[in-house]
C-alpha positions in Angstrom: 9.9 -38.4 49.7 13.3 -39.8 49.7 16.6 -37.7 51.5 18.0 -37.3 47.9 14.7 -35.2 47.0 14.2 -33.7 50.2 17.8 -32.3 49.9 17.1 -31.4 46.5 14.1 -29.6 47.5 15.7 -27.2 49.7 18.5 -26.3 47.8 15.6 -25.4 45.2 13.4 -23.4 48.1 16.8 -22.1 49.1 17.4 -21.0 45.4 13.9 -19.5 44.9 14.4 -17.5 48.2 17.6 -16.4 46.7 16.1 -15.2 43.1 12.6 -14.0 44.7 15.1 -11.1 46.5 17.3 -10.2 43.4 14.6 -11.0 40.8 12.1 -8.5 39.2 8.6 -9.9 40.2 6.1 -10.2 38.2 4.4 -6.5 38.5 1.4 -7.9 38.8 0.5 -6.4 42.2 1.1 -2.7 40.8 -2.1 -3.3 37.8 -4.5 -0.6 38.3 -7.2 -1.4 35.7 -9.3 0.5 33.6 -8.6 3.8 35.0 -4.7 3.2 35.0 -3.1 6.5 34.2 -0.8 7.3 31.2 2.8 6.4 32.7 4.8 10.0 33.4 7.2 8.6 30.0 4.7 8.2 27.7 2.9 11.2 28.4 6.6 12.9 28.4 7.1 10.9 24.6 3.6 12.5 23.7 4.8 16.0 24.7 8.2 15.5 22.4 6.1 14.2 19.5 4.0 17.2 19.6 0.9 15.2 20.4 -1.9 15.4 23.1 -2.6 13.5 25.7 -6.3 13.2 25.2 -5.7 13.3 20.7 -6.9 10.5 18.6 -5.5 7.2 17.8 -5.0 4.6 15.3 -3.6 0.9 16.1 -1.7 -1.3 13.9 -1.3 -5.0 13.8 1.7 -7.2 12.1 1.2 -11.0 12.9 4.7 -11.9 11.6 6.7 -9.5 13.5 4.7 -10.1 16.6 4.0 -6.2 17.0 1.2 -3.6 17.8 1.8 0.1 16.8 0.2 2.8 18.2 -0.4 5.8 16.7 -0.9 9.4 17.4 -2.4 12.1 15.9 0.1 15.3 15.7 -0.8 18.9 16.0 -0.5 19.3 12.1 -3.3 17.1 11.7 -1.3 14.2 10.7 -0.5 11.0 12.8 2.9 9.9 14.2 3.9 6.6 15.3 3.9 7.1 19.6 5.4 3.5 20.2 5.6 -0.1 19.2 4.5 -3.2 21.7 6.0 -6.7 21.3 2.5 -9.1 21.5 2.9 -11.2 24.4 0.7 -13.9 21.5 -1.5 -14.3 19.0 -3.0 -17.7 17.9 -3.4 -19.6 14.4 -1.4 -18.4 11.4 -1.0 -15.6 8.6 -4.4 -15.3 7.0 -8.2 -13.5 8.0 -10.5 -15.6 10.2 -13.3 -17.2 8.6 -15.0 -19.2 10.8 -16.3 -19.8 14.3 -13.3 -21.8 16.3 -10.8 -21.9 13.9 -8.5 -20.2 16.3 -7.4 -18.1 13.6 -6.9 -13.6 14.8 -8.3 -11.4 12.1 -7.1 -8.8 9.7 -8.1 -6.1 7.8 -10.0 -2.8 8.7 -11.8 -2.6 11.8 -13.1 0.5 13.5 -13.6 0.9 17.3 -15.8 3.0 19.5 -16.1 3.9 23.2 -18.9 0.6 23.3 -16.1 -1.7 22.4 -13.6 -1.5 25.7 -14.0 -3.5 27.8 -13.1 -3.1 31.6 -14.5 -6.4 32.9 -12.4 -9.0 30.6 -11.3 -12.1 32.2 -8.1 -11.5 30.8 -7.6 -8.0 32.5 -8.5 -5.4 30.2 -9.8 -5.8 26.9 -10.8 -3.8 23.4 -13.4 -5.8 20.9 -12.0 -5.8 17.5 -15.5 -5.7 15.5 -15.2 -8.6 13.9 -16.8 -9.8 11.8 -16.9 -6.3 9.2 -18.3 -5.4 6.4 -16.0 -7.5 4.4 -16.0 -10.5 6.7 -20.2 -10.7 6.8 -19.7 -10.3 3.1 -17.7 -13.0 2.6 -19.6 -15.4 4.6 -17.1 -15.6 7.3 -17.9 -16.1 10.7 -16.8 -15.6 14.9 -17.3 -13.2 17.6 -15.5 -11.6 20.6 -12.3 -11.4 19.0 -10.1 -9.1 21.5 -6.9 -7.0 21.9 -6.6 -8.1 25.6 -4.0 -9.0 28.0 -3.5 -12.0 30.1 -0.8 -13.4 27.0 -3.1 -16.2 25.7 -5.3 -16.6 22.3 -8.0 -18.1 21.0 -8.2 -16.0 18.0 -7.1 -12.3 19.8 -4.3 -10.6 20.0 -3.1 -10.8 23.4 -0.7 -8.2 25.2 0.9 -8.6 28.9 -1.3 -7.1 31.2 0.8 -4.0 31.5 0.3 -2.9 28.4 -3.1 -3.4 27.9 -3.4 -1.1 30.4 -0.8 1.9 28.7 -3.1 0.3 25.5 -6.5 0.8 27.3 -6.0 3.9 29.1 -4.4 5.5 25.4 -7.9 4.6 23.8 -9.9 6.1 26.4 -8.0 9.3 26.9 -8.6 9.4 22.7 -12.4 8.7 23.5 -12.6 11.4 26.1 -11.0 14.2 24.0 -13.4 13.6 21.4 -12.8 10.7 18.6 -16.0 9.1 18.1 -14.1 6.3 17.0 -10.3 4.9 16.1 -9.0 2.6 13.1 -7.4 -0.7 13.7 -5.3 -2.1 11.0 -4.6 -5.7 11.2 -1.9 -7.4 8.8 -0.1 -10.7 8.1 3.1 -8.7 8.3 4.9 -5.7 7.1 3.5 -5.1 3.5 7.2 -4.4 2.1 8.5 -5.5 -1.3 10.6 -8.0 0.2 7.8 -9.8 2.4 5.5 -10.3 -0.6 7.8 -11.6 -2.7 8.5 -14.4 -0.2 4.6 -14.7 0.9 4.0 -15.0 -2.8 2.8 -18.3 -3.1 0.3 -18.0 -0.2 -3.5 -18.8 -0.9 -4.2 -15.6 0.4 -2.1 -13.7 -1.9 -4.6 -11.8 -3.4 -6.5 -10.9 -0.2 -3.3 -9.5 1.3 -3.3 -7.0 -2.6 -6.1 -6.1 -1.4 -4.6 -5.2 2.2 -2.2 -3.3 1.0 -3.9 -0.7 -0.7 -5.2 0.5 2.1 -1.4 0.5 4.0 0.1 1.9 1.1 -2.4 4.9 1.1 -2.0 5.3 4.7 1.7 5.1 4.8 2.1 7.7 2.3 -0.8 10.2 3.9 -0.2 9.2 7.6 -4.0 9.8 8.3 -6.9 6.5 8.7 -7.9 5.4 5.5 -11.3 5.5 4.9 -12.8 1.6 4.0 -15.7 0.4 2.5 -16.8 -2.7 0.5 -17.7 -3.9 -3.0 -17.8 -7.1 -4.9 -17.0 -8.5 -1.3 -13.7 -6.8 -1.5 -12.1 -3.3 0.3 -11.9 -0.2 -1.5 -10.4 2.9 -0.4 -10.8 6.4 0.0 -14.1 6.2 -2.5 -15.4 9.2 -3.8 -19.1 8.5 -4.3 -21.9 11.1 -5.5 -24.6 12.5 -3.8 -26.6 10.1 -2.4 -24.5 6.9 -3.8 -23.8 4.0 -1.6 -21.9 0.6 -1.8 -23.4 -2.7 -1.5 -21.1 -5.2 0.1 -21.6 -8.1 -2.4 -22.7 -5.2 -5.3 -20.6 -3.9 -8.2 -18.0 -1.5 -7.9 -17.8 1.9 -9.4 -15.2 2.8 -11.2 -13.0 4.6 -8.8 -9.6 6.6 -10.2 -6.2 5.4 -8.1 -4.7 8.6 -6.6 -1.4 9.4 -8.5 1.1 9.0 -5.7 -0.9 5.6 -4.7 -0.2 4.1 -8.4 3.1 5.1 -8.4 4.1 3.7 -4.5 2.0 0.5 -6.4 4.2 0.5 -9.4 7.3 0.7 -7.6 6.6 -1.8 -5.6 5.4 -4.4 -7.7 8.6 -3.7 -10.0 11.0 -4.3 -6.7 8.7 -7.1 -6.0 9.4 -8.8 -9.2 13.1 -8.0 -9.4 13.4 -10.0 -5.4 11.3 -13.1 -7.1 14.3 -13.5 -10.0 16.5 -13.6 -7.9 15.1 -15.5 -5.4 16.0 -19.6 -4.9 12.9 -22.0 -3.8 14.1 -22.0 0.1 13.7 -18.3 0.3 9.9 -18.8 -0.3 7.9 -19.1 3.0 6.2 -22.3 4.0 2.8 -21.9 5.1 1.6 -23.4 8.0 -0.5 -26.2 7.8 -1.6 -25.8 11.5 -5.5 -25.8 11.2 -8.4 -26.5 14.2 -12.1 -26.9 13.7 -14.2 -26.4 17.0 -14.4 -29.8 18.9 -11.1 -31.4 18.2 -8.7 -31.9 20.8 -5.4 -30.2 20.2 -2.3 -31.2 22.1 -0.4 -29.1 24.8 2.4 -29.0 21.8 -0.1 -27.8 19.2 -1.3 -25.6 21.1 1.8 -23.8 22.6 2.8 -24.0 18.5 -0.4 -22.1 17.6 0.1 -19.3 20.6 3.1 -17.6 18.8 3.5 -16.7 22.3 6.5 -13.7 23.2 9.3 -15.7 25.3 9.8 -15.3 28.7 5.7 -15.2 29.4 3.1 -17.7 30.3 -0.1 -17.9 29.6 -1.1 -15.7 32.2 1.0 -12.8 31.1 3.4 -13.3 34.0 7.2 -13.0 33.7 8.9 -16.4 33.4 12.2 -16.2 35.2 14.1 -18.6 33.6 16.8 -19.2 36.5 13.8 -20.4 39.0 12.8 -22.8 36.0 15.9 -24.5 36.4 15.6 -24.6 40.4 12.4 -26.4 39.6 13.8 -28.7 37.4 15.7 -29.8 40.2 12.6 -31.9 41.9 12.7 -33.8 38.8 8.8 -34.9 37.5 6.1 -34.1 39.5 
């Protein structure tokens, strides 16, 4: 190594030393696993929100804004958001999974028992998704082990940092333990306002994501899971069957009445909808990505970090990226 780099090498040591003092770590070294205990502030939040510590949950996905909800039933019965997480990544683009390897994270309606955590992941802690459902078998589409998992890297899951998988984790199984045999996961492409599907309008999975949104509207409006099933290889909601009637996944549907309120949330919306789209100029459409991956082709280090949709100021390994000791290491110049 030449003086020039060997001087430039301990002014970087020297910097590192410097930043590793003043500089959060990484946290890594306080993980405590599957039986991590509810942090003394979220149990505190759960207390103000008049929830319990061991009541149910439900979990909600948005793949555009990059967030998981969780929610929390109240002691009225009803469920209250308890807080938001930024995902630390999730890999492909907005649309469901169809197939085996194409990288893509699901959405829709997926419902999660005790069976499903697991404490053993290789990424930390993780909670199996259930894909493929109803819907997806039905539908010919394809894949397994899809996660909510930490570590902060995806191959078709939703990855968190590794702390909160672990507020995450521990939230589920305190819901398990006080009795919910099992808790709702609703995954979306984004927020399913007015405004977002009028720019999404022009997606191929336009009508899939109508379909979506029946169920959030219904749940937005009763703030209690929606109950799911599946005909003519599509979701329905909340169907009231007779005696003894069942769907077929690929069979007709029954005529089913739209609650009142529903319609009228529907109406509104598609009339705001409609009223954005006239006024709307061609650049304020969104572009669909045309990042795709079959299993087998090699992808490149810049496809692949494009793909992550990965939460700045994380790598893969769901470690803080201290940005200052980057630049130290820049100093060695290429390695």
């Amino acid at each position: 190594m030449s003086a020039r780099r060997l001087g430039l090498a301990a002014v970087a040591a020297l910097g590192l030393t410097v930043l590793a003092g003043c500089q959060p770590g990484t946290g890594l070294e306080d993980l405590m696993g599957a039986n991590a205990p509810l942090p003394p502030t979220l149990v505190r939040m759960i207390g103000e929100k008049n929830m319990g510590v061991n009541s149910p949950v439900l979990v909600r996905l948005f793949k555009e804004e990059s967030e998981l909800e969780v929610w929390k039933q109240t002691t009225d019965g009803s469920y209250a958001l308890l807080k938001t997480y930024p995902m630390c990544a999730w890999s492909g683009k907005l649309g469901p999974k169809t197939a085996e390897g194409d990288r893509q994270a699901p959405e829709g309606f997926y419902n999660i028992t005790r069976g499903h955590l697991n404490p053993n992941s290789a990424h930390h802690l993780a909670v199996n998704m259930g894909y493929p459902n109803a819907y997806d078998q039905a539908n010919g589409f394809t894949g397994s082990n899809l996660m909510i998992h930490g570590s902060c890297n995806s191959s078709g899951c939703y990855a968190m940092d590794n702390h909160q998988i672990e507020e995450i984790y521990a939230l589920a199984r305190h819901a398990f333990e006080g009795g919910q045999r099992n808790f709702q996961i609703q995954a979306y492409p984004f927020r399913m306002t007015p405004e977002n599907m009028a720019r999404h309008r022009n997606n191929e999975h336009m009508a899939f994501w109508r379909n979506l949104k029946q169920g959030y509207d219904r749940f937005e409006l009763s703030k209690r899971p929606v109950s799911t099933a599946v005909c003519e290889k599509r979701y329905v909601f909340d169907a009231k069957l007779e005696d003894g009637t069942t769907l077929s996944a690929t069979g007709e549907c029954p005529v089913m009445e739209e609650p009142e309120a529903v319609a009228a949330r529907r109406i509104a919306d598609e009339a705001k909808e409609a009223e954005l789209i006239a006024q709307m100029k061609p650049s304020d459409f969104a572009v669909a990505s045309s990042f795709s991956y079959r299993t087998g082709d090699p992808i490149t280090a810049e496809a692949y970090a494009r793909e992550q949709n990965r939460r700045v100021g994380y790598d893969r390994l769901g470690n803080k990226v201290d940005a200052q000791t980057s630049v130290f290491r820049s100093l060695l110049g290429p390695r």
